[in-house]
C-alpha positions in Angstrom: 0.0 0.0 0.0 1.4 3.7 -1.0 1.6 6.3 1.2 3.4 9.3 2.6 5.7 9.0 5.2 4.6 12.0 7.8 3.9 11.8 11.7 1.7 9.4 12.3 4.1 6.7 10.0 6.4 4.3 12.3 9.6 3.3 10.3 11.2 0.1 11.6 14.1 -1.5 11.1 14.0 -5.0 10.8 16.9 -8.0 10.9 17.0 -10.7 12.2 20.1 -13.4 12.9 22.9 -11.5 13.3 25.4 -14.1 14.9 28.0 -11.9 15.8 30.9 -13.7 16.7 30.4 -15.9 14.4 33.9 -17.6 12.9 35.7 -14.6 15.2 38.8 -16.2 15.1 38.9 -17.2 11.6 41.7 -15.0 10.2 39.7 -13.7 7.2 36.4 -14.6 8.0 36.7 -13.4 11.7 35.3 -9.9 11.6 32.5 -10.1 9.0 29.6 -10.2 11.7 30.9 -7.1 13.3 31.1 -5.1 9.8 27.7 -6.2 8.7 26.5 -5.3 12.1 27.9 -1.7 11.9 26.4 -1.8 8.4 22.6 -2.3 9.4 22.6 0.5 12.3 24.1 2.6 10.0 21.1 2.3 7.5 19.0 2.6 11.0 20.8 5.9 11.8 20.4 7.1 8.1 17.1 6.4 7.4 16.1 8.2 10.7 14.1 5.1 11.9 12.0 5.2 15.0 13.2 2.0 16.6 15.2 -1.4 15.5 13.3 -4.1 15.7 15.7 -7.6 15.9 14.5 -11.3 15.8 17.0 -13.3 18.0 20.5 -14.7 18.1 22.5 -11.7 17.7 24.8 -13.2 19.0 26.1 -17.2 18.0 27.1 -18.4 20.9 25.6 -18.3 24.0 28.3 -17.0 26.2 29.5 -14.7 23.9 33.6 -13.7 24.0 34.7 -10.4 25.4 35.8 -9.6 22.1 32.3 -10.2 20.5 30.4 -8.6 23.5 33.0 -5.3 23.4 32.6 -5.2 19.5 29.0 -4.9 20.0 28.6 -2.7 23.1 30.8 -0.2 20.6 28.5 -0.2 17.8 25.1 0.0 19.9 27.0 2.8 21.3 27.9 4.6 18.5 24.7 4.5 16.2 22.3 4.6 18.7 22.9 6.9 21.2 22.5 11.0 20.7 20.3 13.7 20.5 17.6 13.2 18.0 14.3 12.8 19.7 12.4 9.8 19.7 8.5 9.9 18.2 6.8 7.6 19.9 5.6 6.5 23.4 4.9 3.5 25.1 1.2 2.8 26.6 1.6 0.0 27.9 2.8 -1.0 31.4 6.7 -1.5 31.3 6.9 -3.0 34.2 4.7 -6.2 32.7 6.6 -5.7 29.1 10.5 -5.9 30.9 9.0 -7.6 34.4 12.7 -9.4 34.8 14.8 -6.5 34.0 16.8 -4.7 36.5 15.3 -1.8 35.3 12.2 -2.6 34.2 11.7 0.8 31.8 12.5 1.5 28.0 15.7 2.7 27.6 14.8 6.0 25.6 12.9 7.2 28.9 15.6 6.4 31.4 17.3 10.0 32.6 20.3 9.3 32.5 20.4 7.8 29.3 20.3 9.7 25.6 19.5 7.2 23.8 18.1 8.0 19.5 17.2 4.7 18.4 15.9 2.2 20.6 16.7 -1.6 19.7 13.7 -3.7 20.6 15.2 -7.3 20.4 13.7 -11.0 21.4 16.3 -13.7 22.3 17.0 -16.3 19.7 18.0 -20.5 20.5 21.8 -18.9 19.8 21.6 -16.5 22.7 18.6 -17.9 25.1 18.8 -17.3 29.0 20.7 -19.7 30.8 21.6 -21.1 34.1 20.2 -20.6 37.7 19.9 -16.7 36.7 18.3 -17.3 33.6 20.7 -14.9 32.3 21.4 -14.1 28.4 23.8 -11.6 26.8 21.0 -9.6 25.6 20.5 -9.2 29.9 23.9 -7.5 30.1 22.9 -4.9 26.9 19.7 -4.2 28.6 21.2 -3.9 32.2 23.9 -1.2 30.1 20.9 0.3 28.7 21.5 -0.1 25.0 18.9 -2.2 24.2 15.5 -3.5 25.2 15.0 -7.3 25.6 11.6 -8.1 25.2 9.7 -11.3 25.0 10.3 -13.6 27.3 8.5 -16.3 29.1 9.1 -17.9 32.3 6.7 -20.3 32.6 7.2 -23.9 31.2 2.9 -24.6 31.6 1.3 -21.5 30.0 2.7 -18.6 28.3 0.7 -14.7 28.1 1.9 -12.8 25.8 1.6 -9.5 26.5 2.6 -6.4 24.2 4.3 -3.7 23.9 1.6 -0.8 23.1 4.0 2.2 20.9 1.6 5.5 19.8 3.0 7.9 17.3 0.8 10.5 15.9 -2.6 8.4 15.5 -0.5 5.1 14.7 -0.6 2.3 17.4 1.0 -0.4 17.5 0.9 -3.3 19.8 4.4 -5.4 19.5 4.0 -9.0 20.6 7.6 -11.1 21.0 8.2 -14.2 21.7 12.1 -15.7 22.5 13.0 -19.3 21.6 11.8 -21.9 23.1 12.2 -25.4 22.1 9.9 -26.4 19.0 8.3 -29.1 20.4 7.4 -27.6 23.6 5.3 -24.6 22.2 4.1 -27.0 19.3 2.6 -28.8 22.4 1.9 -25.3 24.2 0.3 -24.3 21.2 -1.9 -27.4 20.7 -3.0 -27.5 24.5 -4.1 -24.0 23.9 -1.8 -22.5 26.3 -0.2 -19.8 24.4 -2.4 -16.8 24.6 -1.9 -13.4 23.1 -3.3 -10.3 25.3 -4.9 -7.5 23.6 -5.2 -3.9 24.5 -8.4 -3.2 25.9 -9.7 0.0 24.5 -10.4 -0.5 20.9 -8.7 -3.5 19.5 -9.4 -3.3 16.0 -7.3 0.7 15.9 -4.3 -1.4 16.6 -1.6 -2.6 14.0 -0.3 -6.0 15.9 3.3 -7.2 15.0 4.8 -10.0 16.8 8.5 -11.3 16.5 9.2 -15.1 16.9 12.0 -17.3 16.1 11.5 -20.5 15.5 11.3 -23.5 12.9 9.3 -22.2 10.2 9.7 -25.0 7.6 8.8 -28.5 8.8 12.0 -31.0 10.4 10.0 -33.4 11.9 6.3 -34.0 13.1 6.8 -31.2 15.7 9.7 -29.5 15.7 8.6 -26.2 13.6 5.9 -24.1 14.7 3.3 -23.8 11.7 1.7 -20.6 11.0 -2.0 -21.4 11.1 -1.2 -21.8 15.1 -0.7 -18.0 15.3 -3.6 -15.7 16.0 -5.5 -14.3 13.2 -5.4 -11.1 14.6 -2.2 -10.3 13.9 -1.0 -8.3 10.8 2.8 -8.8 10.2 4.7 -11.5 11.3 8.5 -11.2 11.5 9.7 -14.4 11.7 13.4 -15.3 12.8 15.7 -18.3 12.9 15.3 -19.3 9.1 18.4 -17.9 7.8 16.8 -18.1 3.9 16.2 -14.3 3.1 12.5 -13.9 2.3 11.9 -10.4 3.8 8.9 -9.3 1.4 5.7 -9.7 3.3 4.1 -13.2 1.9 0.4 -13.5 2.9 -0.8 -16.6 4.3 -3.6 -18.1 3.1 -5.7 -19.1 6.1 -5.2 -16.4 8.8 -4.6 -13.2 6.3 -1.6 -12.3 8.3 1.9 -11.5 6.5 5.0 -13.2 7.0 8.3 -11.6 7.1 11.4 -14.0 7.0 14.6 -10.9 6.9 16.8 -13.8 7.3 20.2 -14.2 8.4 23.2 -11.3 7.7 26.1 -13.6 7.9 26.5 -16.7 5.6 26.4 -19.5 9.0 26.2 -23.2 6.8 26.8 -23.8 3.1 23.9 -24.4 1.9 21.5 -23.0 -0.7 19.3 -21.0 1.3 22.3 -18.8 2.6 22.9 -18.0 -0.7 20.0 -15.8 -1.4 21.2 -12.3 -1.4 21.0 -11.0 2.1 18.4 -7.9 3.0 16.8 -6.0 5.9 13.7 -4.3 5.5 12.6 -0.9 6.3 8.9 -1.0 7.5 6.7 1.9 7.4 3.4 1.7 9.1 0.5 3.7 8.9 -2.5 3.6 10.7 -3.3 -0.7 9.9 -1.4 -0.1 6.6 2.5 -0.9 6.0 5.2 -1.4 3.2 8.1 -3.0 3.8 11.1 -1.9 2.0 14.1 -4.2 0.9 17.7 -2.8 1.5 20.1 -5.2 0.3 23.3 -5.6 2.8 26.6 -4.3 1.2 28.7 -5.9 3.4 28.2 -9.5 3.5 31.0 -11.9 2.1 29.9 -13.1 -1.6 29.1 -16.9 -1.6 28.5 -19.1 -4.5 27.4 -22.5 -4.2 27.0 -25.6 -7.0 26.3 -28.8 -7.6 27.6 -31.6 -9.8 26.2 -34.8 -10.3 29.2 -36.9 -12.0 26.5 -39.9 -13.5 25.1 -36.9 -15.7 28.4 -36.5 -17.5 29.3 -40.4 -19.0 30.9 -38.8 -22.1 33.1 -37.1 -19.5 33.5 -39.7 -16.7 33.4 -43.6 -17.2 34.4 -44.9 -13.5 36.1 -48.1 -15.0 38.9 -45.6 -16.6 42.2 -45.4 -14.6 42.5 -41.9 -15.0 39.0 -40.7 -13.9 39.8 -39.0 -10.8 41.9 -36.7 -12.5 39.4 -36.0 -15.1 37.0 -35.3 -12.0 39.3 -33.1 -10.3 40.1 -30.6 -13.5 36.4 -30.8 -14.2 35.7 -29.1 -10.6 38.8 -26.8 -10.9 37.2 -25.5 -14.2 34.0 -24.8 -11.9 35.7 -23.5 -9.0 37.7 -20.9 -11.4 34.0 -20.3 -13.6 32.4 -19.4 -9.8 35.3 -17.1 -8.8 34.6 -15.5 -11.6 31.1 -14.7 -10.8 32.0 -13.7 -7.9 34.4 -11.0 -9.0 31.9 -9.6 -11.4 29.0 -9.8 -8.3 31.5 -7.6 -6.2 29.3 -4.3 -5.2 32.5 -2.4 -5.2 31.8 -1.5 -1.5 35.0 -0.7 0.4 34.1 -2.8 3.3 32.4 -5.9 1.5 35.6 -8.7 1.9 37.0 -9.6 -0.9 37.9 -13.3 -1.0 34.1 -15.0 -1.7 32.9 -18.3 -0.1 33.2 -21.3 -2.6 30.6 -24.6 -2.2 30.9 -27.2 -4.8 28.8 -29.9 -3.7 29.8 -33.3 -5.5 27.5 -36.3 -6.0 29.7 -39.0 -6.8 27.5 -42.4 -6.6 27.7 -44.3 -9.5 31.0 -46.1 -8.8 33.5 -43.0 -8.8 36.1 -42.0 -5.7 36.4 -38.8 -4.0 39.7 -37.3 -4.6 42.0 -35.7 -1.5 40.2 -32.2 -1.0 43.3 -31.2 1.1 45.0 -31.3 -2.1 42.4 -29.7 -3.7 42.3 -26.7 -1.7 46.1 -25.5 -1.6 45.6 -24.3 -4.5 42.9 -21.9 -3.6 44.0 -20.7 -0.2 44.9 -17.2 -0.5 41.6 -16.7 -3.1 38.9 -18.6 -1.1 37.4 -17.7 2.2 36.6 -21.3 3.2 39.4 -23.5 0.9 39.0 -26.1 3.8 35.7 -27.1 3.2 35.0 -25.9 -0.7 34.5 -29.1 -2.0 32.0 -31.5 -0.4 31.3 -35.0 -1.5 28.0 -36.7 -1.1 26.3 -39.7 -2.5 22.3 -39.1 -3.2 21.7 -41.4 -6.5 22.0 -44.6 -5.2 19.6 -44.1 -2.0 17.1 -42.6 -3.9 16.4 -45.7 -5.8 16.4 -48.0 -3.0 
């Protein structure tokens, strides 16, 4: 829906799975969470954005290094502290919405803080509360007052959800969040009918509802995800964490009307397809009940290319009964390898801070009667024009099971 930005309009931004930390001692990899991470409160701080809105595991691991937790206190500090007002204010009761904070208040309103961009963030299964405190790292951001860690739920038997209610102008919106929690114990939760959603008393309907959750999306197993027909029908946009796939346009579900926002990971985590989807965060803009979500691709992030070759569809090439077929198998992927690098280079943005070496996945099916060949080999030869020239090549068998 087109309109006019003005002041009643909320502009959010959104991301989602941020790892930082991730591969931190990695000698070239090491420091690409942090420099997307700059890169996304940057476009926050440009864009002039009301509030960030994140959707768990900011960080990857879940006692996060002193280098990884100094790294981010310095960029929370930079881009979103200052002077510039913020729009909005919060209805609801704050001490229900951050009930086990030290300091149970949004950071923008504490005095002694000057604070321009509030983070709103949930916790993700990366970063979730842990030990006889129930402590996570987003605890320690939110005791330093740079960001707001919202959506948690104590109990194990029945969880309230109860939102944030944010007014600017005539534009309210009631956030709902949600942290991590096992999949199959709020797939059960959810089936027992003991997940509720609160809503705001005085007219429900004048509300814009938004709720944050991270969990499965697409189906592992007869339990583990959380499908979205269990969600309330009430809700209008959905921003939906953990699934590292970028998907950040709004996709309408069927059933319950809502949308579905998936902003996806900003660091490449695993090698596999779905990472490499060009990486975005969105800029939402709400209105009233009406919202647009704007793409902005990420600048930063490391270039990754990833293939597949299934040696049985090549006989004229490869006849596993000849002596020398390992070596024909072996230029045949170093012709790829060099054809992807390639791609890469031309993909490049030419921004001075994306890296430059891109990550390489060739993913080899080799049934049929065919040998791997040594990948240690394989890789010496890339090592100062790879990212990852450990693990470019991977060998699997997928033919022969499939039949069976």
């Amino acid at each position: 829906v087109l309109f006019r930005d003005d002041e009643d309009t909320f502009k959010i931004l959104i991301a989602t799975d941020i790892h930082l930390g991730y591969l931190e001692k990695d000698p070239v990899r090491g420091n690409d969470t942090f420099v997307t991470f700059n890169e996304i409160l940057d476009h926050a701080q440009k864009n002039e954005v009301d509030f960030v809105l994140l959707g768990g595991d900011l960080f990857h691991d879940n006692k996060p290094s002193r280098k990884t937790v100094h790294s981010c206190l310095e960029s929370l500090r930079k881009y979103c502290m200052g002077d510039r007002p913020v729009q909005f204010e919060i209805l609801s009761d704050q001490a229900v919405n951050f009930h086990y904070s030290k300091f149970p208040w949004v950071n923008y309103q504490d005095e002694n803080l000057n604070i321009s961009i509030p983070v709103f963030s949930i916790h993700g299964n990366h970063d979730d509360p842990t030990g006889a405190d129930a402590l996570c790292a987003l605890d320690i951001l939110s005791c330093a007052g740079l960001l707001n860690h919202f959506g948690r739920s104590t109990s194990v038997e029945k969880i309230d959800i109860s939102p944030i209610l944010l007014r600017k102008g005539r534009t309210k919106i009631a956030l709902y969040g949600l942290g991590a929690i096992p999949d199959e114990r709020l797939y059960r939760m959810f089936v027992n009918k003991q997940v509720t959603m609160l809503r705001p008393k005085e007219d429900e309907d004048s509300w814009f509802n938004l709720f944050v959750i991270h969990q499965n999306r697409s189906k592992h197993g007869a339990t583990n995800y959380i499908p979205e027909q269990f969600l309330d029908d009430f809700i209008n946009l959905v921003v939906w964490g953990h699934e590292h796939e970028c998907k950040i346009a709004p996709f309408q579900n069927e059933q319950q009307r809502f949308y579905v926002s998936q902003p996806g990971s900003s660091v490449v985590t695993s090698l596999s397809p779905g990472e490499a989807v060009k990486k975005h965060i969105g800029l939402l803009h709400v209105k009233g009940k009406k919202m647009k979500m704007e793409k902005i691709a990420l600048e930063t992030v490391r270039t990754f290319h990833i293939e597949d070759i299934v040696l049985a569809d090549h006989p004229d090439l490869f006849n596993p009964d000849n002596p020398n077929v390992t070596q024909a198998i072996q230029a045949f992927c170093m012709e790829k390898v060099e054809l992807m690098l390639d791609t890469a280079e031309r993909e490049r943005l030419g921004n001075p801070r994306q890296p430059e070496k891109p990550i390489i996945r060739l993913r080899v099916d080799y049934a049929g009667g065919f040998e791997p060949f040594s990948v240690h080999r394989f890789s010496q030869k890339y090592m100062h024009r790879v990212a990852n020239p450990k693990d470019i090549i991977h060998f699997f068998r997928h033919r022969e099971q499939k039949e069976k």
